[in-house]
Backbone as ProteinMPNN parsed JSONL, in Angstrom:
{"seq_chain_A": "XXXXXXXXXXXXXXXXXXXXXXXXXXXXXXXXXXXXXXXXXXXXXXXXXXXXXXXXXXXXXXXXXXXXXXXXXXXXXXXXXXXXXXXXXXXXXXXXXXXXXXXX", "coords_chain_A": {"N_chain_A": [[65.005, 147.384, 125.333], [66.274, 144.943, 127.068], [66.939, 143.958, 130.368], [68.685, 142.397, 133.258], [69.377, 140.894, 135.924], [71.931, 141.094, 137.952], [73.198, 138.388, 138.746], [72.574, 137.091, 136.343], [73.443, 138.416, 134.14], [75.874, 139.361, 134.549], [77.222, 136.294, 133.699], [76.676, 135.723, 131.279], [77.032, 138.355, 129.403], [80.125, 137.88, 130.059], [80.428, 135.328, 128.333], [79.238, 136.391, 125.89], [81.19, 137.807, 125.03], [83.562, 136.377, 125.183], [83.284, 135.46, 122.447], [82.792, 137.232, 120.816], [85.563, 138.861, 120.768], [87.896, 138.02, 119.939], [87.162, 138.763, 117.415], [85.873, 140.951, 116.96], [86.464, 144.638, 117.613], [86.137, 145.863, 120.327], [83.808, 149.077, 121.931], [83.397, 152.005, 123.014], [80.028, 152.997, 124.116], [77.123, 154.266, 125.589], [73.792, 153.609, 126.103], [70.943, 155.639, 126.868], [72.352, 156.348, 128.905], [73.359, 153.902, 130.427], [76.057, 152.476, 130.496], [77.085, 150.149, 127.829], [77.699, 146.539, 126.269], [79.606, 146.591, 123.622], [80.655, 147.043, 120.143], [82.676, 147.746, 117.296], [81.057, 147.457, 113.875], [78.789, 145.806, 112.5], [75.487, 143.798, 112.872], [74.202, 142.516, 111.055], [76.159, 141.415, 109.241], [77.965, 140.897, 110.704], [77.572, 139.011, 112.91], [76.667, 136.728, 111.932], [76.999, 134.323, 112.328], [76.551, 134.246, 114.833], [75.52, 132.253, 117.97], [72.307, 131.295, 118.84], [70.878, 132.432, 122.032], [69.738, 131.076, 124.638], [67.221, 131.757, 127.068], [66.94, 130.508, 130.247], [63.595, 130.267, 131.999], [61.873, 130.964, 135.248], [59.686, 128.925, 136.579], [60.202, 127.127, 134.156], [59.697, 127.779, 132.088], [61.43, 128.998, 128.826], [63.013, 131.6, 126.579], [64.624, 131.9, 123.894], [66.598, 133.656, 122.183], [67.452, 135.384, 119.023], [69.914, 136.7, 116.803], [69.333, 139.329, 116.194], [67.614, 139.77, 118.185], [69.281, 140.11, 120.612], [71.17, 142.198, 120.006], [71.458, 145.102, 119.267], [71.963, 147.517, 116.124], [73.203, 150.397, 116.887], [74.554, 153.113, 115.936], [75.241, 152.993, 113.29], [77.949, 152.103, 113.093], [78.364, 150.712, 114.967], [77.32, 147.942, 117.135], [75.398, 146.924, 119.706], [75.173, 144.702, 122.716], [71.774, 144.142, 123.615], [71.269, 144.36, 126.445], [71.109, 144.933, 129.264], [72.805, 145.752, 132.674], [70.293, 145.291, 136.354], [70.765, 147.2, 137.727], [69.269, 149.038, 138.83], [66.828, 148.111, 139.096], [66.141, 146.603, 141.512], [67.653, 143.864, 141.2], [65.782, 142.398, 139.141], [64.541, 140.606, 135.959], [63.597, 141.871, 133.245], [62.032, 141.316, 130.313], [62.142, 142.894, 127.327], [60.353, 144.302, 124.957], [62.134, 144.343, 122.216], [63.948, 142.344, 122.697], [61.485, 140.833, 122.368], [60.664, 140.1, 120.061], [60.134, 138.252, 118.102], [58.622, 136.484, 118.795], [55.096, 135.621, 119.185]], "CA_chain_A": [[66.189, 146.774, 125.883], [65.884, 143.988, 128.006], [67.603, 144.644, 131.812], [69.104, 141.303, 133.786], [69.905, 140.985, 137.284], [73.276, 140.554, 137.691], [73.198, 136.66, 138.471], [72.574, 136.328, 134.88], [74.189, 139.264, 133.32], [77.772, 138.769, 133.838], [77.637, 135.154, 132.59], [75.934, 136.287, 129.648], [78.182, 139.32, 129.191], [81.15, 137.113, 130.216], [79.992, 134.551, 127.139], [79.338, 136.916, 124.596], [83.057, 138.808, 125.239], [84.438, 135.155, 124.799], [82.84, 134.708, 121.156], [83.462, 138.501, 120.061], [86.581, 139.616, 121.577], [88.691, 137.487, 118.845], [86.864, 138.786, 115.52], [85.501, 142.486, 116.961], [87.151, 145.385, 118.206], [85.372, 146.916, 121.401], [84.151, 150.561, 121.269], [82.094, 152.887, 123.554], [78.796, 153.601, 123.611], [75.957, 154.459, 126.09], [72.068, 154.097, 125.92], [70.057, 156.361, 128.055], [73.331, 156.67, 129.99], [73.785, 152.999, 130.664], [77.34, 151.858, 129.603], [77.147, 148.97, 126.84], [78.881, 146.238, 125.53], [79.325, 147.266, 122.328], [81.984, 146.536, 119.376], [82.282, 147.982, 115.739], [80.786, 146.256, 113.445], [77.37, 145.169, 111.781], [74.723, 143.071, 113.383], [74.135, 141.472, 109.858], [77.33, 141.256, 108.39], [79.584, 140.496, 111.906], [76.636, 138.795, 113.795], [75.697, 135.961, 111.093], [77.249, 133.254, 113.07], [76.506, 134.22, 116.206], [74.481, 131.45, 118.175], [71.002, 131.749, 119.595], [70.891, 132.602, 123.212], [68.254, 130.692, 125.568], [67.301, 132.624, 128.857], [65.519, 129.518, 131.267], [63.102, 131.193, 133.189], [61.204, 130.572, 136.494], [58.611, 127.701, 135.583], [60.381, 125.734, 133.108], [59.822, 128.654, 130.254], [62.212, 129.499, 127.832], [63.016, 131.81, 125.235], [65.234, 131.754, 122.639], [67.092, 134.919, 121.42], [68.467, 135.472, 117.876], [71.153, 137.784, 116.669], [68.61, 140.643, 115.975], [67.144, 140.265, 119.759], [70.351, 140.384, 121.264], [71.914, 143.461, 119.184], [71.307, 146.367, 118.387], [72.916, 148.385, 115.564], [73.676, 151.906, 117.249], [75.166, 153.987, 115.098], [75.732, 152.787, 111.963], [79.267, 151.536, 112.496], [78.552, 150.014, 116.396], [76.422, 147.434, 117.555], [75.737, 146.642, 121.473], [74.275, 143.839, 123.445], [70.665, 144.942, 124.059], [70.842, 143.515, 127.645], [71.913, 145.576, 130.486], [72.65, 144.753, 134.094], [69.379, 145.259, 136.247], [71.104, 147.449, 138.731], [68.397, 149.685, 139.497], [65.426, 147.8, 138.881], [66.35, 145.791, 142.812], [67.897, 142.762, 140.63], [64.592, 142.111, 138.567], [64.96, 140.362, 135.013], [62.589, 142.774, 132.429], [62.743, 141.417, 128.751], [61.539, 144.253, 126.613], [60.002, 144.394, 123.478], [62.912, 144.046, 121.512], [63.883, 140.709, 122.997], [60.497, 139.573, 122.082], [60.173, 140.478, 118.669], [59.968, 137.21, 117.009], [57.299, 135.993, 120.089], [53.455, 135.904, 119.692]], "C_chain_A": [[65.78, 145.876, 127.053], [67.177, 144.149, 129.21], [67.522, 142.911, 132.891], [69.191, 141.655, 135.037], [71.458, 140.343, 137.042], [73.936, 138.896, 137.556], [73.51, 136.253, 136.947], [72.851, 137.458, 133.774], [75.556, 139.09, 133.273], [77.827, 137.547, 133.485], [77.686, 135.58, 131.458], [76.679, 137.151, 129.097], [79.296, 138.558, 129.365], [81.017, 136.185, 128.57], [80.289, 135.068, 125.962], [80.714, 137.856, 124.312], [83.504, 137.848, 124.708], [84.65, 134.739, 123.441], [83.407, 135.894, 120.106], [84.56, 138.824, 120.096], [87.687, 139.248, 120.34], [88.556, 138.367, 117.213], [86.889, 140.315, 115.556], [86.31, 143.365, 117.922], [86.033, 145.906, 119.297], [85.294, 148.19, 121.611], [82.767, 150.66, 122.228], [80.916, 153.385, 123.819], [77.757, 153.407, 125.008], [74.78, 154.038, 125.682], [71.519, 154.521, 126.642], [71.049, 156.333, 129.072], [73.767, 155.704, 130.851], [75.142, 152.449, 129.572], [76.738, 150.648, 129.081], [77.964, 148.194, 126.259], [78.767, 146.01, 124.566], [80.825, 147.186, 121.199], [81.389, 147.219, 118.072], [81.884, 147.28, 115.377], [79.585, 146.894, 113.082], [76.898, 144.014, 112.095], [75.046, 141.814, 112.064], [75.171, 141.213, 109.223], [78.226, 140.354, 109.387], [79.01, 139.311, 112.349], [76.372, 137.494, 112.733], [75.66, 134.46, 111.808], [77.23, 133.094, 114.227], [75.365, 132.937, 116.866], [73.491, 131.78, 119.14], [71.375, 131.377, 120.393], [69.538, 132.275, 123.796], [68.582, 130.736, 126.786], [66.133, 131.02, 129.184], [65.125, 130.264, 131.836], [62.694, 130.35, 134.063], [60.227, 129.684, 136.121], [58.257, 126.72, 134.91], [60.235, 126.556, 131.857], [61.069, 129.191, 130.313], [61.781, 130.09, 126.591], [64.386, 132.302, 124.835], [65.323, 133.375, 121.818], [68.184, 134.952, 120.493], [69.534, 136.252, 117.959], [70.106, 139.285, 117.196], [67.545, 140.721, 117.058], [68.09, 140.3, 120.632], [71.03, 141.255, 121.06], [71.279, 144.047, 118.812], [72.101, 147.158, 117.214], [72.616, 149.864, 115.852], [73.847, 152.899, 116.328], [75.944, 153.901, 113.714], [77.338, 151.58, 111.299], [79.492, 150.903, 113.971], [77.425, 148.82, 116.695], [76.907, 146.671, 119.102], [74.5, 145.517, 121.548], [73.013, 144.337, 123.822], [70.248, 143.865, 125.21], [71.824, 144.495, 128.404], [71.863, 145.153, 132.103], [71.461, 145.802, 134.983], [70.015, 145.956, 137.84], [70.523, 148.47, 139.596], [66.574, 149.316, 139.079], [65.069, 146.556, 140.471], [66.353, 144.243, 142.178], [66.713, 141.729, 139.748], [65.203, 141.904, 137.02], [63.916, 141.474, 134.197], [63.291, 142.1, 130.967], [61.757, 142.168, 127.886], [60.801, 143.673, 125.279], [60.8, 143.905, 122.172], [63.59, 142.365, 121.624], [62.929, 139.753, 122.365], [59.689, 140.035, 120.822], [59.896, 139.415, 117.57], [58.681, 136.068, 117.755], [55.896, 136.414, 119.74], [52.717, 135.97, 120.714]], "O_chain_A": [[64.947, 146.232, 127.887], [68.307, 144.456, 128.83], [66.441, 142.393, 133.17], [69.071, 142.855, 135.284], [71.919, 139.491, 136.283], [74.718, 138.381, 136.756], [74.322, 135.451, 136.484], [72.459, 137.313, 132.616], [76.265, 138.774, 132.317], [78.742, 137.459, 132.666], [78.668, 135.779, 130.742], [77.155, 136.726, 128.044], [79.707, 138.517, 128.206], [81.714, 136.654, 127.67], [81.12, 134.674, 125.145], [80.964, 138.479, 123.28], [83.995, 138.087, 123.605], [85.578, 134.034, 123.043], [84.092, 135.767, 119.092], [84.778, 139.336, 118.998], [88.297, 140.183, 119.821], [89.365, 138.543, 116.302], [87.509, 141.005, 114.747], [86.791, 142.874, 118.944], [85.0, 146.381, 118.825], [86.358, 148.808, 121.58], [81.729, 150.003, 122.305], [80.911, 154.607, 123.666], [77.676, 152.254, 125.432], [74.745, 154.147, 124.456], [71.372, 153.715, 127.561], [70.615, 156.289, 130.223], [74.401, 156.017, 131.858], [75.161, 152.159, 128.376], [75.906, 150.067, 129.779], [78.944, 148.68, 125.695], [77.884, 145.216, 124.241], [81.956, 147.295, 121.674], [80.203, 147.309, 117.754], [81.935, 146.197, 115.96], [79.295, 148.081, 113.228], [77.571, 143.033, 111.778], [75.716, 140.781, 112.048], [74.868, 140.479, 108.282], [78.96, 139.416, 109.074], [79.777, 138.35, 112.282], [75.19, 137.269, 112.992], [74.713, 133.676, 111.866], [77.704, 132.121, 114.814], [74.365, 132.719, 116.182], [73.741, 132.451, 120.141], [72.078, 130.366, 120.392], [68.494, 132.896, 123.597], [69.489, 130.251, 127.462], [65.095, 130.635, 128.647], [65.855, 131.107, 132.357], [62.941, 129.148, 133.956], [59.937, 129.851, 134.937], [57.305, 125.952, 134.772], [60.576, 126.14, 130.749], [61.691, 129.671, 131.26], [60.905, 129.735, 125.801], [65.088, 133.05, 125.515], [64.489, 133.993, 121.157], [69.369, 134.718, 120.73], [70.087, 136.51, 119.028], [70.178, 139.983, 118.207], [66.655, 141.568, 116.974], [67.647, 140.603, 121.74], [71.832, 141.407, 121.982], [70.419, 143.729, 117.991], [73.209, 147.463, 117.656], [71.852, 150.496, 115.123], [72.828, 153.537, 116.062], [76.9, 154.528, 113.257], [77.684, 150.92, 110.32], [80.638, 150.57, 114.272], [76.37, 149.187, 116.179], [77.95, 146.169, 119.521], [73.453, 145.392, 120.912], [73.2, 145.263, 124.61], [69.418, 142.957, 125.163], [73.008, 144.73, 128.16], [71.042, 144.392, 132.616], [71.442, 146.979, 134.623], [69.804, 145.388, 138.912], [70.948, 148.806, 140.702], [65.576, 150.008, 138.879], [64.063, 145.85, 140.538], [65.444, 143.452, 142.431], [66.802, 140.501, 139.737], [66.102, 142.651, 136.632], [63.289, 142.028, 135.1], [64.448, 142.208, 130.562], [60.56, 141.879, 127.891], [60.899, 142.524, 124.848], [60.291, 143.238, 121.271], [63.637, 141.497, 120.753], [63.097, 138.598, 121.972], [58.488, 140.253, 120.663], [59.524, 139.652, 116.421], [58.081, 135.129, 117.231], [55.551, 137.564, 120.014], [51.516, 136.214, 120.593]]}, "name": "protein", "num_of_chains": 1, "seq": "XXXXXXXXXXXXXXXXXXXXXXXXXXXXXXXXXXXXXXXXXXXXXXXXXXXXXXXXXXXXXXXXXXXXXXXXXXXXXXXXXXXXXXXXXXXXXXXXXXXXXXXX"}
């Protein structure tokens, strides 16, 4: 899971509410005891039209996140943003593994 500082988590969370909120229902869910925003659904089925998300970083790099580095499917019948706000890491961005799954 990749972990934001807030600066650039509530846009981002703000954004992706704006695009879902119309099609998906919103629904509960934790990871490791961090609340998520999270909607019924199916990554691949709900998610097909979703548009790639590009984080600018510090430097002038960018990367470029699909559906299936931005979501997770949870539980079969949930899928959540795999980005949480970075509220105990002292506002530090971390993009995980999963973020950078399509990255060499």
């Amino acid at each position: 899971m990749m972990t934001m500082n807030r600066g650039g988590y509530d846009p981002l969370q703000n954004k992706v509410q704006s695009i879902l909120n119309g099609s998906l229902q919103r629904t509960d869910f934790s990871i490791e005891g961090i609340p998520m925003l999270c909607y019924n659904g199916e990554v691949d089925r709900d998610l097909s039209s979703f548009p790639a998300v590009s984080l600018h970083l510090a430097g002038g790099a960018d990367i470029v996140l699909d559906t299936h580095s931005m979501f997770r499917q949870v539980n079969g019948v949930a899928l959540c943003m795999a980005v949480a706000p970075a509220d105990n890491v002292e506002g530090m961005t971390i993009i995980g593994a999963f973020a950078q799954q399509s990255y060499n």
